[in-house]
C-alpha positions as CSV (number, residue, x, y, z in Angstrom):
1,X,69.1,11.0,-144.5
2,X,66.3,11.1,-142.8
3,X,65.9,14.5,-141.3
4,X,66.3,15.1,-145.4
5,X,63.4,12.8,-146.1
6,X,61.5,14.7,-143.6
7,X,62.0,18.3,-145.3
8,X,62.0,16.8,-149.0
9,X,59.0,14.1,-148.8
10,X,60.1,13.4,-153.2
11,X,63.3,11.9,-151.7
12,X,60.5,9.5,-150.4
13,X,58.2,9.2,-153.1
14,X,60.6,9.5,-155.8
15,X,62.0,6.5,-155.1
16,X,59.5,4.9,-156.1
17,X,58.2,6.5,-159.0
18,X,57.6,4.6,-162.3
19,X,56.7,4.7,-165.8
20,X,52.5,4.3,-164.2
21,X,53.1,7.4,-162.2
22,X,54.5,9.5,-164.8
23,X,51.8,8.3,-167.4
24,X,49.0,9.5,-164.2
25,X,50.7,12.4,-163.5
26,X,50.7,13.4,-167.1
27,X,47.2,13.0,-167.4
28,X,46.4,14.8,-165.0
29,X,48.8,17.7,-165.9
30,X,47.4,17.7,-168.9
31,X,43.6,18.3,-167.2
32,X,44.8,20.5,-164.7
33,X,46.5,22.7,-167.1
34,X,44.0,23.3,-169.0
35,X,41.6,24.6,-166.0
36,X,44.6,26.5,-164.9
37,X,45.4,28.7,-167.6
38,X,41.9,30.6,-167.8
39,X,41.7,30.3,-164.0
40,X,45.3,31.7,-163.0
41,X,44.4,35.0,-165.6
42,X,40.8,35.4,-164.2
43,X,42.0,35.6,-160.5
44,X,45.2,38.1,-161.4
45,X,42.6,40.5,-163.2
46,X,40.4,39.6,-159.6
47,X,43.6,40.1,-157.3
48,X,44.0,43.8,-159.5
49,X,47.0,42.8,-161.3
50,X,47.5,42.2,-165.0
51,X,46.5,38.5,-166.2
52,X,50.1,37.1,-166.5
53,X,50.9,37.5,-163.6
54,X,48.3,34.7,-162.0
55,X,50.5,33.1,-165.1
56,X,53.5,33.6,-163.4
57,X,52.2,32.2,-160.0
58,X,51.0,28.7,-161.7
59,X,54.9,27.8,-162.5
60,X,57.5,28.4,-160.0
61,X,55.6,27.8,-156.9
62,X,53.8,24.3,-158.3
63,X,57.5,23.0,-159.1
64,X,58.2,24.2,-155.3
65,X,55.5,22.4,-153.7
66,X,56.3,19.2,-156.1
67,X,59.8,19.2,-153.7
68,X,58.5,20.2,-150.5
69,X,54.9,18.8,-150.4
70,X,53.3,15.3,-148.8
71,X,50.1,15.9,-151.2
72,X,49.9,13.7,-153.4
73,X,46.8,15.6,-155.2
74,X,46.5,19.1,-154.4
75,X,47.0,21.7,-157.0
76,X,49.1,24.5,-155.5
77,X,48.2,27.9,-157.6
78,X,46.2,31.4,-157.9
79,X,42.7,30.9,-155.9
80,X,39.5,33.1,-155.5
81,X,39.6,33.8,-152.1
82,X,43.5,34.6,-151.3
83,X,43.5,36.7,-154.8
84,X,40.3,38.7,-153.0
85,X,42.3,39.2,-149.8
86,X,45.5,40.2,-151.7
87,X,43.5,42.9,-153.4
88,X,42.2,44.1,-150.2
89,X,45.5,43.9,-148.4
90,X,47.6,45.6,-151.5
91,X,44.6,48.0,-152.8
92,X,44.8,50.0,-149.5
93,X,48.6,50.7,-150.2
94,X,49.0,51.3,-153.8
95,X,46.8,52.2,-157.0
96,X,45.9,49.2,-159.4
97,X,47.7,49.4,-162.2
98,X,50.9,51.1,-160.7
99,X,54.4,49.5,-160.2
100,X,53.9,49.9,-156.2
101,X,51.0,47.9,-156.0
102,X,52.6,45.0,-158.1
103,X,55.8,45.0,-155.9
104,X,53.3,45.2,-153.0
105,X,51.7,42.0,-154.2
106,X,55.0,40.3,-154.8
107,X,56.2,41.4,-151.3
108,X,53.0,40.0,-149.9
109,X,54.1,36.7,-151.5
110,X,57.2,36.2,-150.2
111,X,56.1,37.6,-146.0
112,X,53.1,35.1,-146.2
113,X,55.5,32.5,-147.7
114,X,58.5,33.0,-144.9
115,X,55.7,32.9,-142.3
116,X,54.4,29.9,-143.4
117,X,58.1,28.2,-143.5
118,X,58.9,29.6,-139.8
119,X,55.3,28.1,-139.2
120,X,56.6,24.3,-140.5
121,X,59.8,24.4,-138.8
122,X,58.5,25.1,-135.6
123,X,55.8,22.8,-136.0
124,X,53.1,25.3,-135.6
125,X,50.8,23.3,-137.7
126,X,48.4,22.6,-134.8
127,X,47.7,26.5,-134.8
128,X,45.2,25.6,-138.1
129,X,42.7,23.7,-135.5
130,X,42.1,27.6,-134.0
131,X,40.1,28.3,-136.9
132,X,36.6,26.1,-136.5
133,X,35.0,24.4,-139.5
134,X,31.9,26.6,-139.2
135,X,34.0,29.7,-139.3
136,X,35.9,28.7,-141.7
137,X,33.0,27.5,-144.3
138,X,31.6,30.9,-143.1
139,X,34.3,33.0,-144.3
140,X,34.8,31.0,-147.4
141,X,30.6,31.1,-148.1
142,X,30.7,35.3,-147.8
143,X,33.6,35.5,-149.6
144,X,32.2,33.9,-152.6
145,X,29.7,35.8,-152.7
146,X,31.5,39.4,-152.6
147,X,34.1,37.4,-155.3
148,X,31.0,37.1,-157.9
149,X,29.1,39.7,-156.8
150,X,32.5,41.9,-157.6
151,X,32.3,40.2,-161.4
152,X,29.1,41.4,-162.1
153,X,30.7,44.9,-163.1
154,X,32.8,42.9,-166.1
155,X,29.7,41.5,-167.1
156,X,27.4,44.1,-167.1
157,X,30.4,46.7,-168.5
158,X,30.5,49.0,-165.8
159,X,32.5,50.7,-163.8
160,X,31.7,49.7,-159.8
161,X,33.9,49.0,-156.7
162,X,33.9,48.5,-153.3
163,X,35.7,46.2,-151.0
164,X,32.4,44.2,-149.3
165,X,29.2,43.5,-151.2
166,X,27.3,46.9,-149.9
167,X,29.6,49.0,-151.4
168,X,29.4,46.8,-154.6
169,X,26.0,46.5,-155.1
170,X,25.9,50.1,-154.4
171,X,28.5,51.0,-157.3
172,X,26.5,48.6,-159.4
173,X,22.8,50.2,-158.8
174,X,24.5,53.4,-160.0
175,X,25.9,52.4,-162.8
176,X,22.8,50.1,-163.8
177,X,22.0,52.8,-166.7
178,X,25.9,52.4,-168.0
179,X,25.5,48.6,-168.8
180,X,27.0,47.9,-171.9
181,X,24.9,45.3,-173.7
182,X,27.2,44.0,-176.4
183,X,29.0,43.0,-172.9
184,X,26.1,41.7,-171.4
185,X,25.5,39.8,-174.5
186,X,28.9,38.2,-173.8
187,X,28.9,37.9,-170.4
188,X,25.5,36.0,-169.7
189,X,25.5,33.8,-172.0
190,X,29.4,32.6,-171.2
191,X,28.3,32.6,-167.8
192,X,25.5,30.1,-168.4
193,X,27.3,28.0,-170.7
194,X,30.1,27.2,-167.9
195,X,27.0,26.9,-165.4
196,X,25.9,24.1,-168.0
197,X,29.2,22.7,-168.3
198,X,29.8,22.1,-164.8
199,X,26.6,20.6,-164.0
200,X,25.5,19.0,-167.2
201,X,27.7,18.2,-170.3
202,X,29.1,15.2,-168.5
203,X,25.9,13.6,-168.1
204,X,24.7,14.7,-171.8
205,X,27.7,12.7,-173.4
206,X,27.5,10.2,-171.1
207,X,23.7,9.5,-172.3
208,X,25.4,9.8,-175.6
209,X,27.6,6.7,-174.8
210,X,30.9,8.6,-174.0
211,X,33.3,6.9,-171.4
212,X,32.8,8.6,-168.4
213,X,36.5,9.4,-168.4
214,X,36.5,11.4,-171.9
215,X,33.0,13.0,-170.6
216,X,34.6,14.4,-167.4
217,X,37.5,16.0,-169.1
218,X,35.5,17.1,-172.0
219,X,33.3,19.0,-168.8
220,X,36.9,20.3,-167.6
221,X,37.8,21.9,-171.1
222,X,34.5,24.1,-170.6
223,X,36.2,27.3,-169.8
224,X,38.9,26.9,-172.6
225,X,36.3,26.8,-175.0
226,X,34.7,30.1,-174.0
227,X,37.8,31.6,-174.1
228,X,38.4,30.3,-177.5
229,X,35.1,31.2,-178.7
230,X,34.5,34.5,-177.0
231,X,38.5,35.7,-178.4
232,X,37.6,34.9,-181.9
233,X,34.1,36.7,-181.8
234,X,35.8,39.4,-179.9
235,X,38.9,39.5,-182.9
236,X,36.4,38.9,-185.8
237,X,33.8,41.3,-185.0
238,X,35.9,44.3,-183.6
239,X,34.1,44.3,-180.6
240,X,36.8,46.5,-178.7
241,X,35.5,49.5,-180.8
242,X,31.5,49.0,-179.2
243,X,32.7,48.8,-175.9
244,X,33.5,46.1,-175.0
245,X,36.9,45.3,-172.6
246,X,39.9,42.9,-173.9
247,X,42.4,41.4,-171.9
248,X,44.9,43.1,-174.3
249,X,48.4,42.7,-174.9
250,X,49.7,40.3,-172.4
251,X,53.9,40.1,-172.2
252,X,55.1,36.4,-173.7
253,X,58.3,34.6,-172.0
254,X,58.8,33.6,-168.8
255,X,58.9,35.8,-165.6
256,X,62.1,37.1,-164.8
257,X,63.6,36.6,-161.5
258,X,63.0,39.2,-159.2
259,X,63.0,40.6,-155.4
260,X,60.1,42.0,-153.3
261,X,60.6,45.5,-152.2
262,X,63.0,45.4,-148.9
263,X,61.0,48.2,-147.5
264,X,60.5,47.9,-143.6
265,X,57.7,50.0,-143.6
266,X,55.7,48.5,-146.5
267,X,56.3,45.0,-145.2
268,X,54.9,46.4,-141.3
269,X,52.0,47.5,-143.0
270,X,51.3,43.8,-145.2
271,X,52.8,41.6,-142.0
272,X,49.0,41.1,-140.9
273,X,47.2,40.9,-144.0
274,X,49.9,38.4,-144.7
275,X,49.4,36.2,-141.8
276,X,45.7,36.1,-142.5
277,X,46.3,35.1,-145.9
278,X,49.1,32.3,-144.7
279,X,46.3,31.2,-141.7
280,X,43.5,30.8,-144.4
281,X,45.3,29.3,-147.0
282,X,47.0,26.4,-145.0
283,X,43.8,25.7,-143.6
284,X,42.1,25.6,-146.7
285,X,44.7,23.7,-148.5
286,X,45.3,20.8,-145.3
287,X,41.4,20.8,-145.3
288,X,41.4,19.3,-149.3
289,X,44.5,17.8,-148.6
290,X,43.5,15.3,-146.0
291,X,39.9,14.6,-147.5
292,X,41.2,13.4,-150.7
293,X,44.4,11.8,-149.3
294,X,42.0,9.8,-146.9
295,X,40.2,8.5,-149.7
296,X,43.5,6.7,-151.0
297,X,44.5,5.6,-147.2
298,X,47.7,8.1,-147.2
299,X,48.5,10.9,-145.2
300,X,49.7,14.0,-145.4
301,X,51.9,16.0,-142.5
302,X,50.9,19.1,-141.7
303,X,54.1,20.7,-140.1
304,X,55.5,19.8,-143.5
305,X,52.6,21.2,-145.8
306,X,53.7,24.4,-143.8
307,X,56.6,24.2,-145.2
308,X,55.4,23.4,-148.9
309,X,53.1,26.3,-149.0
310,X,55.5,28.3,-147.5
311,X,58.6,27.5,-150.4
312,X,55.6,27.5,-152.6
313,X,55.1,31.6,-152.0
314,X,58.1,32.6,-151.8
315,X,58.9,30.6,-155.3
316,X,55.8,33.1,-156.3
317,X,57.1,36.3,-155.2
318,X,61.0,35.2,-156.6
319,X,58.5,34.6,-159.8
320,X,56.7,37.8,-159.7
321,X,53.4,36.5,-158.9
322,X,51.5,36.8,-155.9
323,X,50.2,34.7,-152.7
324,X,49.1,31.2,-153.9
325,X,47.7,28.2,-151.8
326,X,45.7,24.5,-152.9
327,X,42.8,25.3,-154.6
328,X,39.9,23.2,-153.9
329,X,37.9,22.6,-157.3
330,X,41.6,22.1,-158.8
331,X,42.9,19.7,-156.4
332,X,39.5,17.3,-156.7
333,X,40.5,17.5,-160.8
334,X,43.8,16.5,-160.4
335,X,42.9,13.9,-157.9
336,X,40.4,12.7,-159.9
337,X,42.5,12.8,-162.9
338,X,44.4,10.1,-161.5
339,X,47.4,11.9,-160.0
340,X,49.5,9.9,-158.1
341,X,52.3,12.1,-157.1
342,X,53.4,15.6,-156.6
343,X,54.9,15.3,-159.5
344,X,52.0,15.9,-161.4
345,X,52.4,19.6,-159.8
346,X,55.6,19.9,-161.5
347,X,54.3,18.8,-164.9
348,X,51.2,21.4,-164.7
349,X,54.2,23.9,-164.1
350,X,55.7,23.1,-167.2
351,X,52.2,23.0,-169.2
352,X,51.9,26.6,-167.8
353,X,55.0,27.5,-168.8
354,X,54.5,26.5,-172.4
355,X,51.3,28.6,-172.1
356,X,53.1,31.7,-171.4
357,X,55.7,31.4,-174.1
358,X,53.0,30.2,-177.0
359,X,49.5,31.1,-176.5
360,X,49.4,34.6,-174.8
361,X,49.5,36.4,-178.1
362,X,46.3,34.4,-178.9
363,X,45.0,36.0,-176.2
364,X,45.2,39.8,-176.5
365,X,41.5,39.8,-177.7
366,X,39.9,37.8,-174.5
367,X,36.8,40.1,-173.2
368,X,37.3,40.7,-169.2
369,X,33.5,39.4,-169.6
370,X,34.7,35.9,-169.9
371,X,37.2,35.7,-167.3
372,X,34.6,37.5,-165.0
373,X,32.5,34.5,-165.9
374,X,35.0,31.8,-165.2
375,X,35.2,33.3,-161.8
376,X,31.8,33.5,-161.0
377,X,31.0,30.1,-161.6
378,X,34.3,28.8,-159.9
379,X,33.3,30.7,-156.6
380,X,29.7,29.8,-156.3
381,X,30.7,26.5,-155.9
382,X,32.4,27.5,-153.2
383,X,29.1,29.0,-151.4
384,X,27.4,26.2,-149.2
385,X,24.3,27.9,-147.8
386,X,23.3,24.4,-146.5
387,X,25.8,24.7,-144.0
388,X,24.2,27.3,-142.5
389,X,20.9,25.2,-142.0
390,X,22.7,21.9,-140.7
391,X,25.0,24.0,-138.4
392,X,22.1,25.9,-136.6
393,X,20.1,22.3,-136.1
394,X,23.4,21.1,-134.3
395,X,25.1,23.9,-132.1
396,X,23.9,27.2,-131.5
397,X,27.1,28.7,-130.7
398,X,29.0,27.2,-133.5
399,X,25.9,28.9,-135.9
400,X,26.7,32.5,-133.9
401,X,30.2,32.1,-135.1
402,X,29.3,31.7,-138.5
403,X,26.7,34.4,-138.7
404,X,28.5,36.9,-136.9
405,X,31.9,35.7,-139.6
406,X,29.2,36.0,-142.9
407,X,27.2,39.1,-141.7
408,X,31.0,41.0,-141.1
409,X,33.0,39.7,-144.1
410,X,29.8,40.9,-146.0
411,X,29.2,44.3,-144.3
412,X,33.0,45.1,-143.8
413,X,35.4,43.3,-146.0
414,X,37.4,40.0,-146.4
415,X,39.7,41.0,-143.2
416,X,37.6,41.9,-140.7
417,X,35.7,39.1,-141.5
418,X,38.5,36.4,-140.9
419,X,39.5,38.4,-137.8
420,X,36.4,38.4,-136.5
421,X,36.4,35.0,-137.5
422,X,39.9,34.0,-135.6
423,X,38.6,35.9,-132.6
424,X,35.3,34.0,-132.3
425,X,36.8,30.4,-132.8
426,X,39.4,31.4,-130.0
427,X,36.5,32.8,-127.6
428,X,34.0,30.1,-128.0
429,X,37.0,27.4,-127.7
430,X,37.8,29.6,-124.4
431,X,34.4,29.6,-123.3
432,X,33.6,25.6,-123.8
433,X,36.9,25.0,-121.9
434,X,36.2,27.3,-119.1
435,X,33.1,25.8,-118.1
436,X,33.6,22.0,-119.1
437,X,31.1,19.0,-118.7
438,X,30.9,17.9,-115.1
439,X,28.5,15.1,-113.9
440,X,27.5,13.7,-110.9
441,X,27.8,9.5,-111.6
442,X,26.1,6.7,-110.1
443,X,26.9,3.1,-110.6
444,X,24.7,0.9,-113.1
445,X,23.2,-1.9,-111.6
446,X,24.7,-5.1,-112.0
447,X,28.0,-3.8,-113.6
448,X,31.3,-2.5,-112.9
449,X,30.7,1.0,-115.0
450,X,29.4,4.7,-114.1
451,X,27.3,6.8,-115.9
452,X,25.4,10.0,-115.3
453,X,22.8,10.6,-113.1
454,X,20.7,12.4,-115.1
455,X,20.6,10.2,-118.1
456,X,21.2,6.5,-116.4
457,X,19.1,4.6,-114.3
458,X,22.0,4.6,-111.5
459,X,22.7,3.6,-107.7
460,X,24.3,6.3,-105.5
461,X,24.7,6.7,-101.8
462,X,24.3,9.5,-99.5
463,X,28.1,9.4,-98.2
464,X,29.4,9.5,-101.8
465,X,29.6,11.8,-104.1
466,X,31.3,11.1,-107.5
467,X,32.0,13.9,-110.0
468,X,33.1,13.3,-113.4
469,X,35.0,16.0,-115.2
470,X,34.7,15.3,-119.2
471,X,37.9,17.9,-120.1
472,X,41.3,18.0,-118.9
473,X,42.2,20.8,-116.0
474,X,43.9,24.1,-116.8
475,X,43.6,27.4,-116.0
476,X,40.8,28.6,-117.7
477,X,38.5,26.3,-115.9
478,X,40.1,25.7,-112.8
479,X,38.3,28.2,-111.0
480,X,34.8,26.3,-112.6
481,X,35.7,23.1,-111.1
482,X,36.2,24.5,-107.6
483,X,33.1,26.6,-107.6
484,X,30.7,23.5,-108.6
485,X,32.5,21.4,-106.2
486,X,31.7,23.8,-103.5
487,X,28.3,24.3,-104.4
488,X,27.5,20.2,-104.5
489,X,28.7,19.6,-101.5
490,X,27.3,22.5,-99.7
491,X,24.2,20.8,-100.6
492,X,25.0,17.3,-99.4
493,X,25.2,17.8,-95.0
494,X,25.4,13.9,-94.6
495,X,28.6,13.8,-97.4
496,X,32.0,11.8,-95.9
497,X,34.0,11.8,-99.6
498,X,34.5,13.7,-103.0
499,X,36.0,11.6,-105.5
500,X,37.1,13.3,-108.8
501,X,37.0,10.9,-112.1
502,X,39.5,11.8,-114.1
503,X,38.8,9.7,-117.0
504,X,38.8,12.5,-119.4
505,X,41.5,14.7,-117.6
506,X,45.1,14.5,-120.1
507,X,46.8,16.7,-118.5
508,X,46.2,19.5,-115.3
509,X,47.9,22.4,-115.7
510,X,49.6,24.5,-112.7
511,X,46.7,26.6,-112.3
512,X,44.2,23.7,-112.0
513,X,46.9,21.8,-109.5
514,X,46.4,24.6,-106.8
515,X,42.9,24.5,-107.3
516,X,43.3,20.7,-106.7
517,X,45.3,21.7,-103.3
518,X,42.7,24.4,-102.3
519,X,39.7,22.2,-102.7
520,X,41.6,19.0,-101.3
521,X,42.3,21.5,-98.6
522,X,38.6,23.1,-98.0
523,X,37.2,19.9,-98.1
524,X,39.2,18.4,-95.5
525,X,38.3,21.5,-93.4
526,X,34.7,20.7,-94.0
527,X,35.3,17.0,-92.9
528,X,34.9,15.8,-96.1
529,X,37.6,13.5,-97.7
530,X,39.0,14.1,-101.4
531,X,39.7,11.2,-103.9
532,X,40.7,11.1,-107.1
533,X,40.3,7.9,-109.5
534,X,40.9,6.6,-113.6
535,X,43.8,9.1,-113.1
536,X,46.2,8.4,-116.2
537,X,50.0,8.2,-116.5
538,X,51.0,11.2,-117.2
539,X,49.3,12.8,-115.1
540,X,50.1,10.9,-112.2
541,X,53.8,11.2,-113.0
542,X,53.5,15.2,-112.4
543,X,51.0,14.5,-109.6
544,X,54.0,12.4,-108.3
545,X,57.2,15.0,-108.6
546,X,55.0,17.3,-106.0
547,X,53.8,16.6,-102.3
548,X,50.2,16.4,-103.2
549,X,49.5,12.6,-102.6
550,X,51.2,13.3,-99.5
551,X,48.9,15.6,-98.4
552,X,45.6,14.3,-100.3
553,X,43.2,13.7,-97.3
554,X,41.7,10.3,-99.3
555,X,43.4,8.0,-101.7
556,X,43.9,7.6,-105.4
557,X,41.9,4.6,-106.7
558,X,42.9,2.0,-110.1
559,X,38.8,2.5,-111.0
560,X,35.8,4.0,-110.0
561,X,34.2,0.9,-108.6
562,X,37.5,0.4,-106.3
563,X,36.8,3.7,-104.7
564,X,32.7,3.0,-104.8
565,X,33.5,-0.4,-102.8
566,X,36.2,0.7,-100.4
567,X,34.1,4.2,-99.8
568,X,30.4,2.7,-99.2
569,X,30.3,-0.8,-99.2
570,X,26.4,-1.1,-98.2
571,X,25.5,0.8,-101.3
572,X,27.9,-1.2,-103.5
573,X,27.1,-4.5,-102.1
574,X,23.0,-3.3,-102.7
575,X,23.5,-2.5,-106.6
576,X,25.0,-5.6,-107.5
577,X,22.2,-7.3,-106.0
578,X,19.6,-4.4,-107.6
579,X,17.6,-5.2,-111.0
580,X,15.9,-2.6,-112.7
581,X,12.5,-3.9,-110.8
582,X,13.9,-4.3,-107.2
583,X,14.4,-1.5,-105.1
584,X,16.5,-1.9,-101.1
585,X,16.7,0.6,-99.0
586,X,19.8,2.4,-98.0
587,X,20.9,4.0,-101.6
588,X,19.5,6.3,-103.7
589,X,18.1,5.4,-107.1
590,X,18.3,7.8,-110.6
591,X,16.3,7.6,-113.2
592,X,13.0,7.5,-114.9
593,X,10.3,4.6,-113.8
594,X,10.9,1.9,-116.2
């Protein structure tokens, strides 16, 4: 029973559930619904597939996550970014519009799906923390940007493409004498109406004495009412005939089951396009999930979420829709909406459904303006230029990162931009690791602790030299650690003992043990013993299954003060003694003049 608890979290939560949760839940399908169904039809037309398809992906796959899911909030569905990706990953196989690029899309579905499952049940969710924040805010920032730059063509009516924003902009100053203006007259307006939504109608009707619950959802139905308004003026005025593009006729009933395309070489060709997809998606979907589960003290389990996204996609693809993931500006809705369980996944599911029996007739007359609109104002909140600011004033490197991820997803495309973005979070992790913290300690007068020398007013002794390693020992810095070793004693001649503080080692790998035997070995050469102290458990139980200690030419020590007593005594027994304004001769004293 409980490995089933494990892979179905509702056999947990269900349990459980009562007539409050459904009530919550319903609310908040009811919200969440109504975002969805303008949002899942503008990111189809923005993935290059017809609008019910994003239809199509906002049922199945919710009711999948609803079973396989430890979010209690996020809302599972089409999202700007992934749709972008899938039309970058499916447009270079197939023509828009054509039955190959929709079974590409579908196909894309399902592999990111099974990867993500394979993912969960090896517990591979740990491989999300390869992907830094910056990087990762990076990626999303430029991709925002191409997203509403590439909507600009809907709103402007003309034709434009490109798959990174040169190319778009470039299509668009061509076209600039093509603009339609009956579109334009659409498309600006709608645009700044949802801008004003978003930003302002809740505090207008709140200054007009509405509960601050009916204002926010009254902000939420925003879109719905500019593709109300915008169909009917559309419908009534004929605009098709002055140029302006509709949706059209969009297919009512529910999806039939289908298959992907069991084509080995089509699926060879999507396999890392679909990986990409399945590595920015979880990470953008855990990333919600824990903020807003945090704020409710739950948790969610990543291995698991995995799993969820992973049944979720492949309930797409068996759907005919294409790769979904947790949309951010949906899952704070729902949250905020009150949701209290997945289940309020599963309701939205069936709210979508209903949609795509009833309404899409109503909605054969929706100008692509509109939808091009939703999207822009749904991405752009997306783009956090300020993050670019506070990540320069804090690292350097990290800022590089996300530079060098914006200026390539910009210049080149959504892919290279993430793979660029994957290799630089590897490297710089690489990099930091390879060359970890190491300082030279002293003991603080008067106490039992050690700090360094550089930025404590510290007692050392000539006989003694303490180095503290802040990272734990493997092979990529194994060879760093011998090599500074070397060098600080080489510039000590009067120097009797080494002694290595392990307090932040965790673990030393094989590679970083022979460097422990090779400099435990030099070093007794040299006349110079090697200690070690603050070693912890684990790692004494490996060091204890080899012959190490037997050969270790000085002792392992409980604490750094242990080793500082039992090593130089005179300088010990002088810092205890030592206040800040008394110096003794015989050990050496760090710091600034105070």
């Amino acid at each position: 029973m409980s490995m089933l608890k494990r892979y179905l979290p509702i056999l947990e939560w269900g349990r459980a559930y009562d007539r409050d949760d459904a009530v919550n839940d319903l609310m908040a399908a009811v919200i969440v619904t109504i975002m969805l169904i303008p949002q899942s039809l503008a990111y189809a037309l923005l993935a290059g597939l017809p609008p019910e398809i994003g239809l199509y992906a906002s049922i199945l796959p919710l009711a999948a996550y609803a079973l396989f899911g430890t979010s209690r909030a996020l809302a599972v569905g089409p999202v700007a970014v992934v749709s972008l990706m899938t039309a970058s990953a499916v447009g270079e196989l197939a023509a828009q519009g054509s039955a190959e690029y929709l079974g590409a899309a579908i196909a894309l579905a399902f592999l990111s799906g099974l990867m993500l499952a394979v993912m969960g049940l090896l517990r591979l969710g740990f491989l999300a923390n390869l992907l830094s924040h910056p990087v990762i805010s990076g990626f999303i920032t430029a991709s925002g940007i191409i997203i509403a730059a590439s909507q600009l063509k809907h709103i402007l009516g003309v034709k434009s493409g490109g798959h990174n924003l040169l190319q778009i902009l470039g299509g668009l100053l061509e076209n600039v004498a093509n603009i339609n203006w009956v579109t334009m007259a659409i498309g600006v307006p709608v645009t700044l109406f949802l801008f004003w939504v978003r930003k302002g109608l809740k505090p207008f009707l709140i200054a007009r004495g509405v509960r601050p619950r009916l204002a926010d959802i009254a902000a939420k139905t925003g879109p719905v009412v500019a593709v109300a308004a915008t169909t009917a003026l559309a419908a009534g005025l004929a605009l098709q005939a002055y140029g302006v593009k509709l949706v059209g006729s969009i297919p009512g009933g529910l999806p039939a089951p289908t298959l992907p395309p069991l084509d080995p070489e089509l699926w060879t060709k999507l396999a890392i396009p679909a990986l990409l997809i399945s590595v920015v998606g979880f990470v953008e979907s855990v990333s919600v999930a824990q903020t807003l589960a945090a704020k409710k003290r739950q948790r969610i389990v990543p291995d698991q979420e995995l799993i969820g996204l992973g049944a979720a996609n492949m309930a797409s693809a068996i759907s005919g829709g294409y790769p979904v993931t947790g949309g951010f500006a949906r899952s704070v809705v729902n949250f905020d909406a009150g949701a209290a369980t997945p289940a309020a996944g599963a309701f939205t599911a069936i709210g979508i459904a209903l949609a795509t029996l009833f309404l899409t007739p109503f909605l054969a007359s929706l100008p692509e303006a509109t939808l091009a609109a939703t999207i822009i104002v749904a991405v752009l909140s997306l783009v956090d230029l300020g993050a670019i600011r506070r990540v320069w004033a804090y690292s350097k490197s990290d800022f590089a990162a996300m530079a060098a991820t914006i200026l390539l997803t910009l210049s080149l495309g959504v892919e290279a931009g993430i793979v660029a973005g994957v290799a630089l979070s590897v490297a710089l992790y690489l990099y930091r690791t390879s060359r970890p913290h190491m300082a030279v300690v002293g003991i603080v007068p008067g106490t039992e602790h050690f700090r360094n020398i550089h930025r404590h007013q510290v007692v050392t002794g000539r006989k003694v030299l303490t180095i503290r390693v802040d990272e734990s020992l493997f092979f990529a810095n194994s060879r760093y650690l011998e090599d500074r070793i070397y060098e600080m004693v080489a510039a000590r001649p009067e120097l009797k003992h080494v002694v290595l503080m392990c307090t932040a080692v965790n673990e030393i790998d094989a590679s970083a043990f022979e460097s422990l035997e090779e400099i435990n070995r030099r070093l007794g050469d040299s006349g110079v013993s090697f200690h070690l102290s603050e070693v912890k458990g684990p790692v004494m139980d490996r060091l204890e299954r080899t012959d190490f200690l037997h050969h270790l030419t000085g002792r392992v020590f409980l604490t750094q003060y242990d080793a500082f007593c039992a090593l130089d005594p005179d300088t010990a027994h002088i810092s205890e003694a030592r206040t800040p304004k008394k110096r003794a001769a015989g050990g050496f004293w760090h710091g600034p003049e105070i």
